[in-house]
C-alpha positions in Angstrom: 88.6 310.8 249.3 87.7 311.3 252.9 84.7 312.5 253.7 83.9 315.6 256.1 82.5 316.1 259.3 79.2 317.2 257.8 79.4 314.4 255.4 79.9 311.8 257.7 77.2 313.3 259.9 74.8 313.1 257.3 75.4 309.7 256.2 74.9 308.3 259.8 71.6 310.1 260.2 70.5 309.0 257.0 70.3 305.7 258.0 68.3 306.7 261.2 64.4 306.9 260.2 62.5 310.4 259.9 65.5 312.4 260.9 65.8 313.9 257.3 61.7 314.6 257.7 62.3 315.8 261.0 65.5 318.2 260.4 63.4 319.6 257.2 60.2 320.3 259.1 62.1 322.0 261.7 65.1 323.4 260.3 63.9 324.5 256.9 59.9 325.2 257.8 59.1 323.3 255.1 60.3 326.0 252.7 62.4 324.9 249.6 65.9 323.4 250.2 69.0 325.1 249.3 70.0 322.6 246.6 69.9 322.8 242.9 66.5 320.5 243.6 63.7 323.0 243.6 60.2 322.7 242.7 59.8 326.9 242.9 57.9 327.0 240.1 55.3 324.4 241.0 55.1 325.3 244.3 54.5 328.6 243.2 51.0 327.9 240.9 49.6 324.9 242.1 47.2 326.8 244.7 45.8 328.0 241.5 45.9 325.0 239.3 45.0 322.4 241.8 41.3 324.0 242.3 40.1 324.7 238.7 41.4 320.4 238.2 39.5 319.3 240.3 36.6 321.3 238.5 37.5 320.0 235.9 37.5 316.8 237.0 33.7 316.2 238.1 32.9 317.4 234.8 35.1 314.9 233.0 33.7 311.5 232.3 35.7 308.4 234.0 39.2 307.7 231.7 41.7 304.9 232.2 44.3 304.3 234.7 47.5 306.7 234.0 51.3 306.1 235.6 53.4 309.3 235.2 57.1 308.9 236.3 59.9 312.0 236.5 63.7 311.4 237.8 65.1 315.1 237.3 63.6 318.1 239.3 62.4 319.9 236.0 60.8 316.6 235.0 59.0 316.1 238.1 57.4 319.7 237.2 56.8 318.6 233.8 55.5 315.6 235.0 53.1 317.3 237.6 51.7 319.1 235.1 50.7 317.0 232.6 49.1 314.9 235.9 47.4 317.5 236.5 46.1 317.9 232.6 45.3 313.9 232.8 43.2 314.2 235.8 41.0 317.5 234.8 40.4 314.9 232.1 38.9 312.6 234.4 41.7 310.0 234.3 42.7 308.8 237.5 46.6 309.5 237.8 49.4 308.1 240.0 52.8 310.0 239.8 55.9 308.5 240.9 59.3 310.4 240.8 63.1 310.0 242.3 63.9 313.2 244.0 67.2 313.5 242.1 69.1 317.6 240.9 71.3 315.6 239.3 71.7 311.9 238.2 75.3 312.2 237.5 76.9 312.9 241.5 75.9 310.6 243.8 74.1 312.1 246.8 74.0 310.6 250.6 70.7 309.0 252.0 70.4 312.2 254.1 69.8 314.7 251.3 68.3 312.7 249.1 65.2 312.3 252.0 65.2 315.8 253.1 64.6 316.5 248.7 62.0 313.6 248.8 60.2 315.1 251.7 60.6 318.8 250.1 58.8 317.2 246.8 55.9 315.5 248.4 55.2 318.6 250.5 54.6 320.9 247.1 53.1 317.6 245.2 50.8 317.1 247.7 48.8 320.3 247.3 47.5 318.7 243.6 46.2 315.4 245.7 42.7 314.4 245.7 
């Protein structure tokens, strides 16, 4: 299968650093991307959630080291969530996720950044 003119763009340009960052940023405003990868939900509450964790959180006593790692778009919510839930109780929570819609159709470098750079823009709202 041949690809297109807009798929052969996008896999030369996603082998050329920050151009997915950069054409999000600009193009998109850092608004959600029109993909079946959306974080709406999560992007949605977290101004609300993220302030009554960390609350939460100087109240808790010190807990244990937690890893929390999603690969599907509505697991990375799920996940986020229950970070959030582990660090109002005062444990001290790295989240790692692959910024996949789907793990059955392969995706080019391209998208699969501009996704990435879409999830750590709403995720980073619940950082410390």
């Amino acid at each position: 299968m041949t690809p297109t003119g807009t798929e052969a763009i996008k896999r030369i340009l996603g082998g050329i650093p920050f151009t997915a960052e950069l054409y999000w940023l600009i193009r998109q405003r850092g608004k959600p991307i029109n993909t079946r990868f959306s974080l709406r939900g999560l992007q949605a509450h977290m101004p609300e959630i993220a302030p009554v964790v960390a609350s939460l959180n100087k109240a808790a006593p010190v807990g244990k080291k937690v890893l929390v790692f999603a690969t599907l778009h509505y697991w990375i919510e799920h996940a986020a969530l229950l970070s959030l839930s582990l660090a109002a109780q005062g444990h001290k929570v790295t989240m790692g996720y692959l910024p996949y819609a789907d793990w059955q159709k392969e995706i080019n470098m391209f998208d699969l950044r501009r996704q990435n750079a879409y999830a750590r823009k709403v995720l980073e709202q619940a950082g410390p």
